[in-house]
C-alpha positions as CSV (number, residue, x, y, z in Angstrom):
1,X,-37.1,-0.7,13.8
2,X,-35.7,-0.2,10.3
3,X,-32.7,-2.0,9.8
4,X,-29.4,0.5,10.1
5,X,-26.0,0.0,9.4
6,X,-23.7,-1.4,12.2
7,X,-20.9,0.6,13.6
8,X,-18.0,0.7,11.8
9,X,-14.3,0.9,13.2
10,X,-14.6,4.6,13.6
11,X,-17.4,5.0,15.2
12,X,-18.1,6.8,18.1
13,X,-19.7,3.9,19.9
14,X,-16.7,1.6,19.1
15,X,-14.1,4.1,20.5
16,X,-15.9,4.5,23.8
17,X,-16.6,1.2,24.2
18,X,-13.5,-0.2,23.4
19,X,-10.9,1.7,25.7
20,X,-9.3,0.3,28.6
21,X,-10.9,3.4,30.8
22,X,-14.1,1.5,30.2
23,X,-13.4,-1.1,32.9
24,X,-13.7,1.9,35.6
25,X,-17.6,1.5,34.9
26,X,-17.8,-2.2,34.4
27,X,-18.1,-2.9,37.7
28,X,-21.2,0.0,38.1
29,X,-22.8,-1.5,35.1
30,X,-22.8,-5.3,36.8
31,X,-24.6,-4.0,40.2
32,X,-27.3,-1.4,37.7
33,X,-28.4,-5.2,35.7
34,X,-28.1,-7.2,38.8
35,X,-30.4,-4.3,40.5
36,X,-33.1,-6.2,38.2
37,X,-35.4,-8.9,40.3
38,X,-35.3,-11.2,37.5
39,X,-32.0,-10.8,36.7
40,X,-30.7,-11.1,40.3
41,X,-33.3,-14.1,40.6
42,X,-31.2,-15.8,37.4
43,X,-27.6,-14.4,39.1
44,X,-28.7,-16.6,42.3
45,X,-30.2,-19.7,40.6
46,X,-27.7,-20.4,37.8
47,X,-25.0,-18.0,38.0
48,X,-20.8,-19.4,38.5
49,X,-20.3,-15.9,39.5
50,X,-19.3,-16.7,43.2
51,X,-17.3,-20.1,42.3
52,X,-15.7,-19.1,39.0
53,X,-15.7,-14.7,38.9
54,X,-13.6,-13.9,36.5
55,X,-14.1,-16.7,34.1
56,X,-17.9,-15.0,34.2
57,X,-16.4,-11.9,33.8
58,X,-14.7,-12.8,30.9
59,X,-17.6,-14.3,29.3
60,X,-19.4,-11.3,29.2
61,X,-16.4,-9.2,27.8
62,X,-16.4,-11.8,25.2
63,X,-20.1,-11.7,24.2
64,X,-19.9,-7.6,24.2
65,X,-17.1,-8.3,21.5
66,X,-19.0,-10.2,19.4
67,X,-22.2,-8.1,19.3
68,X,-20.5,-4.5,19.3
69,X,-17.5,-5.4,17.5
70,X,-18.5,-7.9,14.9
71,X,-20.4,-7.7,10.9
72,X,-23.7,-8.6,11.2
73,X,-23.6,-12.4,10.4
74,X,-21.2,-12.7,13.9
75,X,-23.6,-10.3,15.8
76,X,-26.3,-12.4,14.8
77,X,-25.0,-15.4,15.6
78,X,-24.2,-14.2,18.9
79,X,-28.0,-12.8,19.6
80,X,-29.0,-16.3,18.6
81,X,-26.5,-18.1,21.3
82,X,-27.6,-15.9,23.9
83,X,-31.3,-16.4,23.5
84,X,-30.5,-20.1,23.3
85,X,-28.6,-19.8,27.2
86,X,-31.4,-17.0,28.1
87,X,-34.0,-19.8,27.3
88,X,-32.7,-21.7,30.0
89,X,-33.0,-18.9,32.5
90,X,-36.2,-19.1,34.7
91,X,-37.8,-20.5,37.7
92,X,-39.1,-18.7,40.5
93,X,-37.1,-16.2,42.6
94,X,-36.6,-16.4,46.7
95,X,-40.1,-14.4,46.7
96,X,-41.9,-17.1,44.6
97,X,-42.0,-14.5,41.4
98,X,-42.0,-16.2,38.5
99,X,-38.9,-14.6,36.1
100,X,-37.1,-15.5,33.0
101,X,-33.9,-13.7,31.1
102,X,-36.2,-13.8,28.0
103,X,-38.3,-10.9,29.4
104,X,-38.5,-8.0,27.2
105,X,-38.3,-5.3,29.6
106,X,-35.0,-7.2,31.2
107,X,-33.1,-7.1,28.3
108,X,-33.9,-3.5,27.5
109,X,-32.5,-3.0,30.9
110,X,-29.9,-4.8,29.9
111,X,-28.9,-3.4,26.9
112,X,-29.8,0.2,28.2
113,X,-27.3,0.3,30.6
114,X,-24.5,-0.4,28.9
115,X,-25.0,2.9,26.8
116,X,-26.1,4.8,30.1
117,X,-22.5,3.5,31.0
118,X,-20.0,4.7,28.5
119,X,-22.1,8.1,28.7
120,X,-21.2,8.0,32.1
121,X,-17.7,7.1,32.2
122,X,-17.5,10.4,29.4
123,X,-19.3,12.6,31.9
124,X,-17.5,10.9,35.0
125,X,-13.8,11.7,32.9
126,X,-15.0,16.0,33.0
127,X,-15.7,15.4,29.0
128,X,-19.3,14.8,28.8
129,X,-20.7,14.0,25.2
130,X,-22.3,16.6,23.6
131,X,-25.8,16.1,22.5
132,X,-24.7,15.6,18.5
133,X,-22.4,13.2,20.2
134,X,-25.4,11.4,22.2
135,X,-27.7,11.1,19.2
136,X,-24.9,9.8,17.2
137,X,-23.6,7.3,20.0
138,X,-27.6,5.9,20.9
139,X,-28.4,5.5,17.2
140,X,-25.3,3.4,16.5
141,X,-26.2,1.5,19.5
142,X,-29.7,0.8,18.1
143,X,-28.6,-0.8,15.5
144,X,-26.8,-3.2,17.6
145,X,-30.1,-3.6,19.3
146,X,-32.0,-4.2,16.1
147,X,-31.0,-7.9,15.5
148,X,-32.6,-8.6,19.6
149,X,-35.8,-8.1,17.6
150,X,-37.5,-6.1,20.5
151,X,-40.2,-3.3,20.0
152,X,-39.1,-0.1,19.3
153,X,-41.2,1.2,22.5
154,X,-39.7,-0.7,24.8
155,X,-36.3,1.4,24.2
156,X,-35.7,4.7,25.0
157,X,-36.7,6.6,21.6
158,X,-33.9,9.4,21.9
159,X,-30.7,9.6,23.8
160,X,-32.3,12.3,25.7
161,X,-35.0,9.8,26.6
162,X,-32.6,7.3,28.3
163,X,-32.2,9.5,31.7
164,X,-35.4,9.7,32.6
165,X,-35.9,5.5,31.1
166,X,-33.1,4.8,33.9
167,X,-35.1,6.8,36.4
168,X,-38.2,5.5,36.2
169,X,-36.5,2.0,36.5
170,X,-34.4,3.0,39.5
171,X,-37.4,3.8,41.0
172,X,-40.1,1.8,40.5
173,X,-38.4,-1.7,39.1
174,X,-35.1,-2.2,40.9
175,X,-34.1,-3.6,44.0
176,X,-30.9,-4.1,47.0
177,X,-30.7,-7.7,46.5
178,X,-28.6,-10.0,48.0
179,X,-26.4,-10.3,44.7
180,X,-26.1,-6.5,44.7
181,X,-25.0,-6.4,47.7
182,X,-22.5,-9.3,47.5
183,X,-21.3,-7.8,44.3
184,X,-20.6,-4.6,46.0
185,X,-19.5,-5.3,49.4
186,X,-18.1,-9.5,49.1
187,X,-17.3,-10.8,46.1
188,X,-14.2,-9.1,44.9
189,X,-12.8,-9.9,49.0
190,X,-13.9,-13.5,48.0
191,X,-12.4,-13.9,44.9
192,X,-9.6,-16.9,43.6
193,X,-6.6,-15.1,42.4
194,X,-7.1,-14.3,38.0
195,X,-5.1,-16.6,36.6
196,X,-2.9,-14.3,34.6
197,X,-1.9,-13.1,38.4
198,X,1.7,-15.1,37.6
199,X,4.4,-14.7,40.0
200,X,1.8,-12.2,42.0
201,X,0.1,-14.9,43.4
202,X,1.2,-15.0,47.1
203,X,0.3,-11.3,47.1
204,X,-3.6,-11.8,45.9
205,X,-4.9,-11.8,49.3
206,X,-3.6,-8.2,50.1
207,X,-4.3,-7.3,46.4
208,X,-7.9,-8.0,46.4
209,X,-8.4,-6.3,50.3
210,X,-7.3,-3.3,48.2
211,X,-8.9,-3.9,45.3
212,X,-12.2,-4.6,47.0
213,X,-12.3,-1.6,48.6
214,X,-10.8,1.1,45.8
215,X,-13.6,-0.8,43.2
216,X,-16.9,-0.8,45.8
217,X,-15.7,3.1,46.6
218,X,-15.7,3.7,43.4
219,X,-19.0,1.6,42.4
220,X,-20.9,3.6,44.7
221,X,-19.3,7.1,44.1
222,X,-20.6,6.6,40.2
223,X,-23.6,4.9,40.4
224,X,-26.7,7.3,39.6
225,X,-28.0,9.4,42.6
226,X,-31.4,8.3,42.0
227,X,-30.2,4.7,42.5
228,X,-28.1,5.7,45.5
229,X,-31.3,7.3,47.4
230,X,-33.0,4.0,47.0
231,X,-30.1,1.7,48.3
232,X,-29.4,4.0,50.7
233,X,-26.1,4.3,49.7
234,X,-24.3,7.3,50.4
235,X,-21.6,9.0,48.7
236,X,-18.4,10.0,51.0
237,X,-16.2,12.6,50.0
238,X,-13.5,10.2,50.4
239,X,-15.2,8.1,47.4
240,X,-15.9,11.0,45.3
241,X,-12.7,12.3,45.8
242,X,-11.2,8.8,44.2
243,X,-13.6,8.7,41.6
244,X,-12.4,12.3,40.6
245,X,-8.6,11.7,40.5
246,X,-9.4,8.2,38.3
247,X,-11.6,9.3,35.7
248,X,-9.6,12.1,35.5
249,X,-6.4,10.3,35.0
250,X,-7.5,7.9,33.0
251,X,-8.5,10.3,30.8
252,X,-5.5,12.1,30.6
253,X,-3.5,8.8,30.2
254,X,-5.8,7.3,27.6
255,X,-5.2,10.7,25.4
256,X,-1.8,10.3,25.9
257,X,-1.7,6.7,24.7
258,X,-0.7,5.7,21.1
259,X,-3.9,4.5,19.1
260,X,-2.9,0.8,19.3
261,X,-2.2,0.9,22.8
262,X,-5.3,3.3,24.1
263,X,-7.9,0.1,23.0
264,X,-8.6,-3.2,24.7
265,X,-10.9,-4.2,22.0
266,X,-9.5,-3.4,18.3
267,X,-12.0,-1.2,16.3
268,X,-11.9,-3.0,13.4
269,X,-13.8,-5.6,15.2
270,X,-13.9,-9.6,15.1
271,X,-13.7,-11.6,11.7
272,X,-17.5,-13.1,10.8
273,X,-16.3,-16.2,11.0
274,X,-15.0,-17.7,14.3
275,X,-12.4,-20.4,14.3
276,X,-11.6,-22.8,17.0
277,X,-8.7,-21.8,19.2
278,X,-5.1,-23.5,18.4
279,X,-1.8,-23.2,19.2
280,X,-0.6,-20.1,17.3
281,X,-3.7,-18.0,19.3
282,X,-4.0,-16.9,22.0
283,X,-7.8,-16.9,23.0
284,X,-7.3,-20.1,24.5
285,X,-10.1,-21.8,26.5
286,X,-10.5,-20.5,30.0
287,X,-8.7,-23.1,31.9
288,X,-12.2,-22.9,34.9
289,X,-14.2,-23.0,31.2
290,X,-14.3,-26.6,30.6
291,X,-16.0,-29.1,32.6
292,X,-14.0,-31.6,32.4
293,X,-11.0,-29.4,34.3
294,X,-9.7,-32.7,36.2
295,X,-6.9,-31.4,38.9
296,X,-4.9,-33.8,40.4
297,X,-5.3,-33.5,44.5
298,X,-1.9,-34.0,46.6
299,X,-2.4,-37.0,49.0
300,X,-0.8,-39.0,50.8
301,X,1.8,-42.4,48.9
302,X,0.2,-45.6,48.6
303,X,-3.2,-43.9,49.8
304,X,-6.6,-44.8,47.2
305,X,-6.2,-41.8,45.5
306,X,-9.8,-41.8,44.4
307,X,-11.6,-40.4,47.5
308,X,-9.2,-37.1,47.3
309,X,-9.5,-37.0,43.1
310,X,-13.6,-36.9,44.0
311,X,-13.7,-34.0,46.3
312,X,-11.5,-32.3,44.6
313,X,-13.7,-32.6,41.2
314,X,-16.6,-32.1,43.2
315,X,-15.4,-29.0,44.5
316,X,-13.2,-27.4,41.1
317,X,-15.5,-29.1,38.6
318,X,-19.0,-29.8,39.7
319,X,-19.5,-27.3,42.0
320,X,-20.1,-24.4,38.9
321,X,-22.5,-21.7,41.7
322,X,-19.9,-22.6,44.4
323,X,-22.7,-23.4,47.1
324,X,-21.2,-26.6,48.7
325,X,-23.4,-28.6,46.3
326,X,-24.7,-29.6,43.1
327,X,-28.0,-29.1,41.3
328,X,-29.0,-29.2,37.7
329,X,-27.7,-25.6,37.7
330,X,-24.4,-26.8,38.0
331,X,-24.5,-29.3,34.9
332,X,-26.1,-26.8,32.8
333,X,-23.3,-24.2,33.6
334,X,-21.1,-27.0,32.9
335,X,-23.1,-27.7,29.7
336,X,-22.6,-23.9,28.5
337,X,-18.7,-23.8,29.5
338,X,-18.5,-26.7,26.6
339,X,-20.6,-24.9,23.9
340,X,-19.1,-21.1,24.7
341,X,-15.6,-21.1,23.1
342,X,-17.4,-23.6,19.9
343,X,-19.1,-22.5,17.3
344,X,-21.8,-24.9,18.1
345,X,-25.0,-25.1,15.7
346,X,-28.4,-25.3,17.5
347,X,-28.6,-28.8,16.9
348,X,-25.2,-29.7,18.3
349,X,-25.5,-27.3,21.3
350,X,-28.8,-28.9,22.7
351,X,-27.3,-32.1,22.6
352,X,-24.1,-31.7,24.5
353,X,-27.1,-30.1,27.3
354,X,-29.3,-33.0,26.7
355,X,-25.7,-35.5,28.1
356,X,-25.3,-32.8,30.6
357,X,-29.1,-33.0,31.9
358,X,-29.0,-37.1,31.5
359,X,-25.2,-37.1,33.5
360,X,-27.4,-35.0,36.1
361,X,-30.1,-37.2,36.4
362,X,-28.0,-39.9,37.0
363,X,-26.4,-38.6,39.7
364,X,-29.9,-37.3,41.8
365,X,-31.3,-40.7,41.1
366,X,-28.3,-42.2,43.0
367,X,-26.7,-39.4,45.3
368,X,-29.9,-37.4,46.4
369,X,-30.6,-39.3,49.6
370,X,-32.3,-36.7,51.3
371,X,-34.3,-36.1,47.8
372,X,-33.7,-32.2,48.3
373,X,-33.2,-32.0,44.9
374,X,-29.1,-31.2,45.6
375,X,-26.4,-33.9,46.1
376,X,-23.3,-32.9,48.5
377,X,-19.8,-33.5,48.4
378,X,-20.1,-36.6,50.7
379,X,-23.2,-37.5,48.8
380,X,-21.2,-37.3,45.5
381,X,-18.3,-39.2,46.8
382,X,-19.7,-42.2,48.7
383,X,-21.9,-42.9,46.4
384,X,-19.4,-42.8,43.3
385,X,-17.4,-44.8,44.9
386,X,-19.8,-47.2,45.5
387,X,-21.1,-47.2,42.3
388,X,-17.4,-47.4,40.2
389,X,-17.2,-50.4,43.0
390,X,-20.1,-52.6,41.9
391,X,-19.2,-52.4,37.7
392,X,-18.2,-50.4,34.8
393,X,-22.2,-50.1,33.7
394,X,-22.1,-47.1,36.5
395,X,-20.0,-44.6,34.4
396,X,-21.6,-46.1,31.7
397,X,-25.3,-44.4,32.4
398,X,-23.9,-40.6,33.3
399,X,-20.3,-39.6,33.1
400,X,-19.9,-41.8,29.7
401,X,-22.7,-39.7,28.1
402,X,-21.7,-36.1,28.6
403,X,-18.0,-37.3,28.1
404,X,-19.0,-38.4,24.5
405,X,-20.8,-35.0,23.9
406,X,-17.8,-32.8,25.2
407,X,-15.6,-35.3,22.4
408,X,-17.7,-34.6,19.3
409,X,-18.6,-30.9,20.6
410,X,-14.6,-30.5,20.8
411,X,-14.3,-32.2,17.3
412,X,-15.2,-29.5,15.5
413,X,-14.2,-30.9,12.1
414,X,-15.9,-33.9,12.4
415,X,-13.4,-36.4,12.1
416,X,-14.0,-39.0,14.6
417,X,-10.6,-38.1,16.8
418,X,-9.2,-34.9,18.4
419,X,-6.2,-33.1,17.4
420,X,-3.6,-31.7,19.8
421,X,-5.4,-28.5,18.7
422,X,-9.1,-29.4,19.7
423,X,-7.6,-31.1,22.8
424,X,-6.1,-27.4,24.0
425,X,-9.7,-25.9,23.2
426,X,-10.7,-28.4,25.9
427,X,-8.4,-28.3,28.3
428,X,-6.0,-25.0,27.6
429,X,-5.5,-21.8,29.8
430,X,-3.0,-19.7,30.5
431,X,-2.5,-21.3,33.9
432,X,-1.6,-24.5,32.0
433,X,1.8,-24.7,30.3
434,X,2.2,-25.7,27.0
435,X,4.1,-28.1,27.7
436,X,1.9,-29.6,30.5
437,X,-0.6,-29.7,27.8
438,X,1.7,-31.8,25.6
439,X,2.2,-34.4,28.1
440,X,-1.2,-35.0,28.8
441,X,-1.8,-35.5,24.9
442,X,0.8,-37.7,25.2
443,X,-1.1,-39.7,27.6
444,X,-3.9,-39.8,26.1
445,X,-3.2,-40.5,22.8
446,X,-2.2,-44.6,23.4
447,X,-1.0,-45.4,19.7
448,X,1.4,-42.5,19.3
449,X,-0.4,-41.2,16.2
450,X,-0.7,-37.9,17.0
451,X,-4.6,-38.0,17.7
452,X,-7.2,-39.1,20.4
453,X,-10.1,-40.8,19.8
454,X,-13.6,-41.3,21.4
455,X,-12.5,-44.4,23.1
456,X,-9.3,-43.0,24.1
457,X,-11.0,-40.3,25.4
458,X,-13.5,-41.8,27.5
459,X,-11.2,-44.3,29.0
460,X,-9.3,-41.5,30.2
461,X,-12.7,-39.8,31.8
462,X,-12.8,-43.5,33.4
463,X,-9.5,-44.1,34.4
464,X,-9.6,-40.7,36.6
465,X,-12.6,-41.7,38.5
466,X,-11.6,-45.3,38.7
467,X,-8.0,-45.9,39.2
468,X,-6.4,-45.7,42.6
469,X,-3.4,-44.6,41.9
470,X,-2.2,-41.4,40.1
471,X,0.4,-43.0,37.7
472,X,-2.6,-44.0,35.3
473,X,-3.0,-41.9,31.6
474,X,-6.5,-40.9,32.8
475,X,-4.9,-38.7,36.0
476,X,-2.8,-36.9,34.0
477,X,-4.9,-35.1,32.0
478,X,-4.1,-31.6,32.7
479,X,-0.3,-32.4,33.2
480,X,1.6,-34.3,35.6
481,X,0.1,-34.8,39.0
């Protein structure tokens, strides 16, 4: 494919894809990819969907940012980080199918329905695209698809080729999975509150009843009929009936709206440079993004803190696919939360997942006691205790090593310490206060002089999983306990 020109800010692909109506299709467009064996297979094996939704969520609204919304340089870069992650994406599905996110044909899929998407929210609002509009739309979105370097027959050739692409699928590729179904029937009934919730909190667990059951309505009510034949999946006039009244309204309200306030995503896209977060931003770190999220448990005064600090980093930490137990899946998510919000050359990326896969190996040599390839909470706990018991060389083999890759990932200007800055990228969230944040510089930073360094920062790593007591610097990392 010839190389075009991107969208610009007024393009008809921007506009569609960057209103806030579009979320009344993200949810359809997650069950259509995860409808995909392979990518299903991936969802199961190495997805934090279940343990850590929204932060997922979020992840992939961020990546569609950067490839629809950036100049080329950012959209490549971006095509380049995924196929880093996608490389790490394969195995074997329940089946014993060999799969990998590299596949060709998946990412067509992929890519395909987010266009068959924002068609479908259009025709869905009672304003369908016109077929000008549709040529117009699918080549701008080809061009986006350029930089994945796939053949040209693998994609649709015209927009009016891409209903009968997504039928064909439908019918001879796809299949009711057990992520499909949890995405439409569990995981929103299942889900941790967001964490911009606030003082909404104590209501989340009648909020997401609600929510569960207006969004899977919904889901179903939109999803194409070729795909609800196949699922058996009927649509009630109940759902159709909601479906009607909110793409209606939306639509309605979105025309109503002022320019700046009718787009989530501004048109004029994302600067070709990306700069680390800091104080003055707001794109702060997820606070479930970093692997090194160390809460502080309540127990019991005078009690050996340590057992309760373990669990609870087992289970908030270490735990990234939310299973009850640890695998190398779980590092390498935790590997990926560290080089996401970084601007992280090749280089510098595979070795903060070379600590995390040694930190791992470390722990199945010395936990796995049934050798199932999966250490448990108890596992993890008695024999960390056991291990911080007999000498510091313990820490020393594992934890010390990915530690010191998070530090020099995090130092993004290379100079041997962290700045209060770099240490929000780490550890920042909007469920952290800022001045929570400040404190647990404060802690850290032993000399007063305004900066951390590596040795500061390790210590800290193993004063957490070593002291007994929570009045140490290295408990207070997020905060007071």
């Amino acid at each position: 494919m010839a190389t075009a020109d991107l969208p610009g800010p007024d393009s008809l692909l921007r506009r569609t894809l960057g209103e806030w109506r579009i979320g009344l299709v993200a949810w359809r467009l997650l069950v259509l990819q995860t409808a995909d064996p392979a990518v299903a297979a991936g969802m199961a094996n190495f997805s934090t969907y279940r343990a850590h939704p929204w932060r997922r969520i979020e992840h992939t609204m961020d990546s569609g940012k950067r490839l629809f919304f950036s100049d080329r340089e950012g959209l490549r870069r971006e095509v380049a980080r995924l196929e880093r992650t996608h490389r790490r994406l394969a195995g074997t599905d329940e089946q014993g199918r060999p799969f990998t996110a590299l596949d060709p044909a998946v990412r067509v899929w992929v890519l395909v329905t987010l266009y068959e998407c924002m068609t479908a929210m259009r025709e869905l609002s009672g304003r369908p695209l016109a077929p000008p509009e549709l040529d117009q739309m699918y080549g701008e979105f080809r061009a986006v698809c350029t930089e994945f370097g796939l053949s040209d027959d693998l994609l649709p050739a015209t927009a009016a080729d891409v209903p009968a692409y997504m039928d064909r699928t439908i019918r001879e590729r796809l299949e009711y999975s057990e992520p499909v179904r949890y995405l439409l029937f569990d995981m929103l009934r299942e889900a941790p509150a967001p964490r911009r919730l606030g003082h909404l909190k104590p209501a989340w667990p009648l909020v997401r009843t609600v929510a569960a059951h207006v969004i899977g309505a919904l889901t179903i009510a939109d999803l194409p009929e070729a795909l609800r034949e196949r699922f058996n999946l009927p649509r009630t006039r109940r759902a159709a009936l909601l479906s009607f009244v909110l793409h209606r309204g939306m639509r309605v309200l979105m025309n109503a709206l002022p320019e700046h306030r009718r787009y989530r995503t501004p048109l004029v896209g994302n600067s070709s440079t990306s700069q680390p977060p800091t104080a003055s931003t707001d794109r702060l770190s997820p606070p479930e993004a970093s692997p090194v999220r160390l809460p502080a448990p309540r127990r019991r005064k005078g009690a050996d803190s340590r057992p309760a600090r373990l669990r609870t980093f087992f289970r908030q930490v270490l735990d990234q696919t939310g299973d009850g137990r640890i695998s190398s899946a779980d590092l390498q998510a935790m590997a990926h939360n560290v080089c996401w919000p970084l601007e992280l050359t090749p280089e510098r990326e595979a070795r903060v997942y070379a600590a995390f896969e040694t930190w791992w190996q470390h722990l199945r040599t010395g936990m796995d006691a049934d050798d199932d390839g999966q250490v448990t909470c108890e596992e993890f706990v008695t024999a960390m205790l056991t291990g911080i018991d007999a000498g510091p060389a313990y820490l020393e083999q594992g934890l010390h090593v990915a530690v010191r890759a998070v530090f020099h990932a995090a130092d993004t200007d290379g100079s041997g310490h962290l700045c209060a800055d770099e240490y929000r990228t780490i550890f920042g969230g909007s469920r952290v206060h800022p001045a929570e944040l400040n404190h647990g510089f404060r802690q850290l930073d032993h000399d007063g002089d305004g900066r951390i360094t590596e040795e500061e920062f390790v210590q800290a790593f193993t004063d957490y999983f070593t002291a007994r007591t929570d009045n140490t610097a290295g408990s207070q990392l997020l905060g007071r306990p």
